[in-house]
TORLUMLUM-740232 format. One line per field, with one value per atom (N, C-alpha, C): residue number from 0; residue in three letters; atom name; y, x, z. Coordinates in nm, 3 decimals. Each point is the difference from the previous one (the first is absolute). Example, Ala and Ser with C-alpha at 12.3 -4.5 7.8 and 13.67 -1.06 7.14 Angstrom:
TORLUMLUM-740232
num [0,0,0,1,1,1]
residuo [ala,ala,ala,ser,ser,ser]
atomo [N,CA,C,N,CA,C]
north [-0.569,0.119,0.120,0.105,0.119,0.109]
east [1.319,-0.089,0.090,-0.035,0.082,-0.077]
up [0.780,0.000,0.000,-0.072,0.006,0.073]
end
This chain:
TORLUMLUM-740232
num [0,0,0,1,1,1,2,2,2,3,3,3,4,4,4,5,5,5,6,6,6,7,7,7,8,8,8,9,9,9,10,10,10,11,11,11,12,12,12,13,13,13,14,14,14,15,15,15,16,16,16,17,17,17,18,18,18,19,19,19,20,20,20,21,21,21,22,22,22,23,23,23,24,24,24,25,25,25,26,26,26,27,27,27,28,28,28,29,29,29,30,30,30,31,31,31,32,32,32,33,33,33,34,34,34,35,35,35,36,36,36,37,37,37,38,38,38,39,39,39,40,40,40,41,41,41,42,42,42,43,43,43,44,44,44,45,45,45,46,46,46,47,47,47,48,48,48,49,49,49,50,50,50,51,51,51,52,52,52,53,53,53,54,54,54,55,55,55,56,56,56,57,57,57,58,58,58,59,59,59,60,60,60,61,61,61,62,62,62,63,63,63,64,64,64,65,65,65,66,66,66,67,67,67,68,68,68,69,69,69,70,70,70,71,71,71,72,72,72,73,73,73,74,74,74,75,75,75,76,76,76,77,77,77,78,78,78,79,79,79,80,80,80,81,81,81,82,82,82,83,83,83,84,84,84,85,85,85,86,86,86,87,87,87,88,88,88,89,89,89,90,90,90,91,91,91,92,92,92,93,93,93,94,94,94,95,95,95,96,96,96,97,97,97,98,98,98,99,99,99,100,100,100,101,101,101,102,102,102,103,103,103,104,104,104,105,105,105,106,106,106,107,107,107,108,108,108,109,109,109,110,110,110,111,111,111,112,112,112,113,113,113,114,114,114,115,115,115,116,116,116,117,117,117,118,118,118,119,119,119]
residuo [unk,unk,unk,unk,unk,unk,unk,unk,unk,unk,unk,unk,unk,unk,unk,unk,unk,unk,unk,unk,unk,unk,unk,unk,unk,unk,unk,unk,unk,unk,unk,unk,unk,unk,unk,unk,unk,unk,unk,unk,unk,unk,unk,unk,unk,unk,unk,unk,unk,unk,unk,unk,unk,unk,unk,unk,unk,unk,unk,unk,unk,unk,unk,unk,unk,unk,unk,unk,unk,unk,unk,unk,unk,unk,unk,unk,unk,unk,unk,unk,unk,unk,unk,unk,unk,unk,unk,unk,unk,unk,unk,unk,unk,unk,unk,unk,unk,unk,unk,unk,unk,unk,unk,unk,unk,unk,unk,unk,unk,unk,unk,unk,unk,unk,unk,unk,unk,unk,unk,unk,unk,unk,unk,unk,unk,unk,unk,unk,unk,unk,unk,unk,unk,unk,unk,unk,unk,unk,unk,unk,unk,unk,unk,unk,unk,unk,unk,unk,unk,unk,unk,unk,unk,unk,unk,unk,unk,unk,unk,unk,unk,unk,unk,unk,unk,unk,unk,unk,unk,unk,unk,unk,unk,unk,unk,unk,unk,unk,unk,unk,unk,unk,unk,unk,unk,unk,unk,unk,unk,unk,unk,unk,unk,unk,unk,unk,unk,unk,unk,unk,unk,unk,unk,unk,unk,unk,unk,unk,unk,unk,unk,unk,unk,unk,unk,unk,unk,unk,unk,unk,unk,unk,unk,unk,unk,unk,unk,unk,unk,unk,unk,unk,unk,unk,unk,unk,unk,unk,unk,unk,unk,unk,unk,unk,unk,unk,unk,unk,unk,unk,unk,unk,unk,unk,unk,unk,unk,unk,unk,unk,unk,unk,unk,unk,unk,unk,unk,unk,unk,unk,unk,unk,unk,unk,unk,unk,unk,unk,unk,unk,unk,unk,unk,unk,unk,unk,unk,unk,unk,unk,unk,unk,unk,unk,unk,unk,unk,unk,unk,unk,unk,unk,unk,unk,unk,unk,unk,unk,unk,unk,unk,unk,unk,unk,unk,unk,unk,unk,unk,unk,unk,unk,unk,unk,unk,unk,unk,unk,unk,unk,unk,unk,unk,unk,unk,unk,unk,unk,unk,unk,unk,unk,unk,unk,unk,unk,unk,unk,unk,unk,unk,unk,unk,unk,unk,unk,unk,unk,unk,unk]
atomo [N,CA,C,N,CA,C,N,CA,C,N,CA,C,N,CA,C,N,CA,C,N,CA,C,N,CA,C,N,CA,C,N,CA,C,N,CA,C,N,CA,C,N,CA,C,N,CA,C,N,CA,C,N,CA,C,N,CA,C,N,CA,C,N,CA,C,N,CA,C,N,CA,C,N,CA,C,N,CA,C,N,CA,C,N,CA,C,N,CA,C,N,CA,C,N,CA,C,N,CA,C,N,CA,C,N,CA,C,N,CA,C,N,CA,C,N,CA,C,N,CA,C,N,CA,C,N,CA,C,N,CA,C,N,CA,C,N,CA,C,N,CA,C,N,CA,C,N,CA,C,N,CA,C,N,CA,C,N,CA,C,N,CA,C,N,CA,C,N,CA,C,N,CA,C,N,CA,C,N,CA,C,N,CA,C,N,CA,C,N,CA,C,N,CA,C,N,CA,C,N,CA,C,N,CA,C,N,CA,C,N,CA,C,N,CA,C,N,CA,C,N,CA,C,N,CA,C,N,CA,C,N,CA,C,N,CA,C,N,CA,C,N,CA,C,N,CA,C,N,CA,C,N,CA,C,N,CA,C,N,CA,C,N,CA,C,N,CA,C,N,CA,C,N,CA,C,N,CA,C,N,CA,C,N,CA,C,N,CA,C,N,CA,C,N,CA,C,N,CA,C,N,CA,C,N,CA,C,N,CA,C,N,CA,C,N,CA,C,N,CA,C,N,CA,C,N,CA,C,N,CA,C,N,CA,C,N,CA,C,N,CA,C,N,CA,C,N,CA,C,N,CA,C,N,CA,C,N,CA,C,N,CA,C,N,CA,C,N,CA,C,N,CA,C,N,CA,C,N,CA,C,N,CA,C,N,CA,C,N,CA,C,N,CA,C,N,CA,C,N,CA,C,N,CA,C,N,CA,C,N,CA,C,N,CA,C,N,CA,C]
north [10.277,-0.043,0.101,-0.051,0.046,0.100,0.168,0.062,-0.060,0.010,-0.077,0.044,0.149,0.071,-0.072,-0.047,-0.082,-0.066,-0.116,-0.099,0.104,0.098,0.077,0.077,0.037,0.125,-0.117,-0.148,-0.101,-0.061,0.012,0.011,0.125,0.101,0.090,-0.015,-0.025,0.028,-0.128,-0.143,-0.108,0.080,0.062,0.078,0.103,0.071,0.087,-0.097,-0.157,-0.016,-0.057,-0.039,-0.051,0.092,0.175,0.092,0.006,0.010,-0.002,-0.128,-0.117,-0.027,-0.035,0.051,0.010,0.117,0.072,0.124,-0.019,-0.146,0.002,-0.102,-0.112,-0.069,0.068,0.146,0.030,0.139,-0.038,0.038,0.184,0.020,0.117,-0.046,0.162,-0.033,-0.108,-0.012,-0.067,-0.107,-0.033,-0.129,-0.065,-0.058,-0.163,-0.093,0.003,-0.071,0.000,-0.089,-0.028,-0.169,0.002,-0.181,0.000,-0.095,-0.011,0.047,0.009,0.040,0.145,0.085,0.151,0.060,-0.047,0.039,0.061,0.078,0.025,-0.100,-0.036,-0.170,-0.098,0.001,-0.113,0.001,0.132,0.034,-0.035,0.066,-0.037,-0.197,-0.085,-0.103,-0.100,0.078,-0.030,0.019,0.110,0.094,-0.104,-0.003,-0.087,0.086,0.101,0.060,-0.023,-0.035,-0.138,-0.077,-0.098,-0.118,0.044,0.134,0.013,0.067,0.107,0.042,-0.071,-0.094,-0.139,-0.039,-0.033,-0.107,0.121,0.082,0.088,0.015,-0.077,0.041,-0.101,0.050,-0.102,-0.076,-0.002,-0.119,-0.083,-0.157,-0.094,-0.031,0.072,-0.031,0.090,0.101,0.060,-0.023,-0.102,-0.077,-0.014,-0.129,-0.072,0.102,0.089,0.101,0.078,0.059,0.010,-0.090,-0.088,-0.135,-0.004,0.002,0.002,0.123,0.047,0.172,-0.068,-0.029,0.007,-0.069,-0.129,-0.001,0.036,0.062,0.038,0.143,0.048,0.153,-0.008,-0.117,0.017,-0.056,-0.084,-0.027,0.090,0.114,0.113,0.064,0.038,0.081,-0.101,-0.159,-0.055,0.070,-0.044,0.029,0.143,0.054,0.171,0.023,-0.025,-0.022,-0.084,-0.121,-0.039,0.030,0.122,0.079,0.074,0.047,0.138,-0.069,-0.129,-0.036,-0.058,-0.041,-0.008,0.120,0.089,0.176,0.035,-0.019,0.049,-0.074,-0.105,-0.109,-0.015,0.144,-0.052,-0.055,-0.092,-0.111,0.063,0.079,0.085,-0.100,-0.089,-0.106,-0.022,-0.070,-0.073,0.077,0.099,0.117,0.031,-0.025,0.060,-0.087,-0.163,-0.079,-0.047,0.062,-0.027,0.153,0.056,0.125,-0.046,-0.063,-0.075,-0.058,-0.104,-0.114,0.075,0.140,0.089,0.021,0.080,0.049,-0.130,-0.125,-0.105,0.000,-0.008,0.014,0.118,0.095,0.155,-0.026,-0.083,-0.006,-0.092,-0.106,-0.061,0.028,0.112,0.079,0.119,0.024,0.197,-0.099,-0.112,-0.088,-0.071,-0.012,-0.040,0.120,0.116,0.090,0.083,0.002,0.024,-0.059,-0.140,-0.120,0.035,0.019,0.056,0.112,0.092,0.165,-0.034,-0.103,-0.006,-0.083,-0.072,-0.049,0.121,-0.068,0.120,-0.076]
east [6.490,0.058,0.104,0.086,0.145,-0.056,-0.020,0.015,0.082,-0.103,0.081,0.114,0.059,0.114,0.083,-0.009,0.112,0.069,-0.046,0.074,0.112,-0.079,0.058,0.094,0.023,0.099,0.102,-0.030,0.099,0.051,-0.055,0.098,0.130,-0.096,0.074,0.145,-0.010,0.113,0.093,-0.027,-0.024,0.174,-0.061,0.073,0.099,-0.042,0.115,0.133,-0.046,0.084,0.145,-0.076,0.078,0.070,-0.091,0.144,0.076,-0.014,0.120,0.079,-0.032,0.076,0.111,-0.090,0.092,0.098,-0.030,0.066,0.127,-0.012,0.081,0.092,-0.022,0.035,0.123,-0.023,0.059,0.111,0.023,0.106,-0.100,-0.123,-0.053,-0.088,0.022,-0.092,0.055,-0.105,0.037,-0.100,-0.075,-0.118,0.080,-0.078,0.049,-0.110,-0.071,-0.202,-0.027,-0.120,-0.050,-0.013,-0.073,-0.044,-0.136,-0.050,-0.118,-0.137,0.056,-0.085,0.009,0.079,-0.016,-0.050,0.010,-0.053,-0.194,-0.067,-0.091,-0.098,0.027,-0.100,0.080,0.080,0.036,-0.052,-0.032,-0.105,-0.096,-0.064,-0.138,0.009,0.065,-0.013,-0.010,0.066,-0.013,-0.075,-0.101,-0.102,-0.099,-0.107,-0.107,-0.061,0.010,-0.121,0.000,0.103,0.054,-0.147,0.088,-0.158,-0.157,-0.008,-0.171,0.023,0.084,-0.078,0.048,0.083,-0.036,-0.091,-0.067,-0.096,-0.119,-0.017,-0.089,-0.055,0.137,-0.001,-0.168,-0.064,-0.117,0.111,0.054,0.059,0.092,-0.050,0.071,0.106,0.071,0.122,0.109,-0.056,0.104,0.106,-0.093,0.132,0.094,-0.037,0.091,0.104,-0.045,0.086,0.091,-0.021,0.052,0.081,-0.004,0.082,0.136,-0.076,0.119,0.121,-0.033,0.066,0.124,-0.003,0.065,0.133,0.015,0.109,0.097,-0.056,0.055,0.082,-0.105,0.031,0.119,0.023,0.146,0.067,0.028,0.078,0.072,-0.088,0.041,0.103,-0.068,0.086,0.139,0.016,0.098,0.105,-0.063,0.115,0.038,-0.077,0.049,0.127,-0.013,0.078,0.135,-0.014,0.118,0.054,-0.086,0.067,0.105,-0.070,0.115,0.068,0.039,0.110,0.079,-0.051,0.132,0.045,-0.072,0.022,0.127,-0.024,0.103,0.147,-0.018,0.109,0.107,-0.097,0.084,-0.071,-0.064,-0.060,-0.118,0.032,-0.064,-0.094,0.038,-0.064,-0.116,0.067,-0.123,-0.087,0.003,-0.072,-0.081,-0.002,-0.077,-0.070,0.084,-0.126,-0.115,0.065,-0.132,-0.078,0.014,-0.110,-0.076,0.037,-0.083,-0.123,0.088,-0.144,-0.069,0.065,-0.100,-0.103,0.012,-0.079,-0.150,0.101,-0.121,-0.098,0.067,-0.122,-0.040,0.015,-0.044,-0.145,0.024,-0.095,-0.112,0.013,-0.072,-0.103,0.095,-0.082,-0.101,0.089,-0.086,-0.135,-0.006,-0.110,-0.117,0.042,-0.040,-0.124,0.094,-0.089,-0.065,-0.009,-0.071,-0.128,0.020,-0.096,-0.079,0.076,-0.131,-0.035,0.051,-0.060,-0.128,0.010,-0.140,-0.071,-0.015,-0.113,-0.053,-0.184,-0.092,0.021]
up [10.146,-0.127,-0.044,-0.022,-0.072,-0.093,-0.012,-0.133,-0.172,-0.065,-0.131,-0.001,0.022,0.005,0.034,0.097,0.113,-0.073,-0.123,-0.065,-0.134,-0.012,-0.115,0.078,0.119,0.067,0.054,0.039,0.038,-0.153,-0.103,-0.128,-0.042,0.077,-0.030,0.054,0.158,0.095,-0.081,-0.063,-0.026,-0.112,-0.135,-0.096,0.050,0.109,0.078,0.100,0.056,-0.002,-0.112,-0.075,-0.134,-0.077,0.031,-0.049,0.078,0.130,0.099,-0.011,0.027,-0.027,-0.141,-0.103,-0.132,0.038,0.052,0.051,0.084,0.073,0.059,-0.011,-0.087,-0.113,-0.073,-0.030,-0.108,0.055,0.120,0.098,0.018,-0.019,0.051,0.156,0.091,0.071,0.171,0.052,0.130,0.031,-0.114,0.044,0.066,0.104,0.046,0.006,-0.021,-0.030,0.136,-0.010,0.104,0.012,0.129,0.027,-0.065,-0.016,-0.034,0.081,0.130,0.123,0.022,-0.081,0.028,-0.123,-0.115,-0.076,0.022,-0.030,-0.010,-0.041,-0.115,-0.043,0.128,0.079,0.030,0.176,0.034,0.107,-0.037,-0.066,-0.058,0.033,-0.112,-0.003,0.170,0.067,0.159,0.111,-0.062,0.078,-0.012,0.153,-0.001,-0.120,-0.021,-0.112,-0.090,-0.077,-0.092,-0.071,0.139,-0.005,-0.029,0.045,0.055,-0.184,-0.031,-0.108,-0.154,-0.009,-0.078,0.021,0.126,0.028,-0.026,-0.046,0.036,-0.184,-0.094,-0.188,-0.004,-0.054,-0.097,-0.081,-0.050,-0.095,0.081,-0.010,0.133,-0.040,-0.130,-0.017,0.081,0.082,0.035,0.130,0.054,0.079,-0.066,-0.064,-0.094,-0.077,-0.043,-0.063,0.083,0.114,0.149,-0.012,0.088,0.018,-0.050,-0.131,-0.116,-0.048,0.097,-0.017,0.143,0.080,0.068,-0.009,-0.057,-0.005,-0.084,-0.125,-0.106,0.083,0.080,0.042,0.091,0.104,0.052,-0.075,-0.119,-0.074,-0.061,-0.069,-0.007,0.084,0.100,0.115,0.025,-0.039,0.031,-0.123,-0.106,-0.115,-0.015,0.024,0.037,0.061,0.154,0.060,-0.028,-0.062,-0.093,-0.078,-0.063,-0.125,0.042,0.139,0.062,0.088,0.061,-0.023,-0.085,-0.099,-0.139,-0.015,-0.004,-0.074,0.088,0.145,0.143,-0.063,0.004,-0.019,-0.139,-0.100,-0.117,-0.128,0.039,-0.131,-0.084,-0.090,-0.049,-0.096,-0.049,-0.086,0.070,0.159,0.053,0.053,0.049,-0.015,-0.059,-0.130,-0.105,-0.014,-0.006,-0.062,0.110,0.166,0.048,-0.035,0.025,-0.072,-0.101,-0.100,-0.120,0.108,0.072,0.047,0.108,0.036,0.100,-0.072,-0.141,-0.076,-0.067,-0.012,0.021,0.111,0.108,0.109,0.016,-0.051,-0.019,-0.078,-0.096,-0.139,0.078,0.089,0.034,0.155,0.059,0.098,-0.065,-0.112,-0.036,-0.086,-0.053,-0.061,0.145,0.061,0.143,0.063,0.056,-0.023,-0.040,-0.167,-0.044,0.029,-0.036,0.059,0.077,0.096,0.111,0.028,-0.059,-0.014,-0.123,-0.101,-0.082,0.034,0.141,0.073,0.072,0.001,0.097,0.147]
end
């Protein structure tokens, strides 16, 4: 079973990328993000160990809560990545206003795992 830590230190990295990339948003710095598959939660989400220590929560919601993390989580990593090419290209507007809807799916992943860091 996943240490409770795990969901709270993959929030963490979760907030470090969102300063970077505000950081880099705002012409500081050299972020370029990641894919959804290099990210640390986004290993995790791919690892058979995944499955076993979801499947491992007493509360049978935590598939379902799982599940539900995933596509929000490369959506993320998509609009990220679209941010920093508006940012490359100029379009400082569009830029920004996807950062807004990053920060939506920000709100709806860092609520996610919480979720399952307060299942036993």
């Amino acid at each position: 079973m996943a240490k409770k830590a795990f969901f709270m230190m993959r929030l963490n990295d979760h907030i470090q990328y969102l300063k970077k990339m505000d950081s880099r948003l705002k012409g500081e710095g050299d972020f370029n993000g990641t894919t959804h598959k290099e990210c640390k939660l986004g290993q995790w989400i791919s690892s058979p160990e995944a499955i076993e220590e979801i499947a491992a929560l007493e509360d049978s919601k935590g598939k379902e809560v799982f599940d539900s993390l995933i596509e929000p989580h490369e959506h993320f990593h998509r609009i990220s990545h679209d941010a920093l090419e508006k940012k490359l290209a100029g379009d400082e507007a569009a830029a920004q206003l996807l950062f807004t809807d990053l920060h939506k799916f920000s709100a709806t992943l860092t609520n996610k795992l919480l979720e399952l860091d307060g299942m036993k």
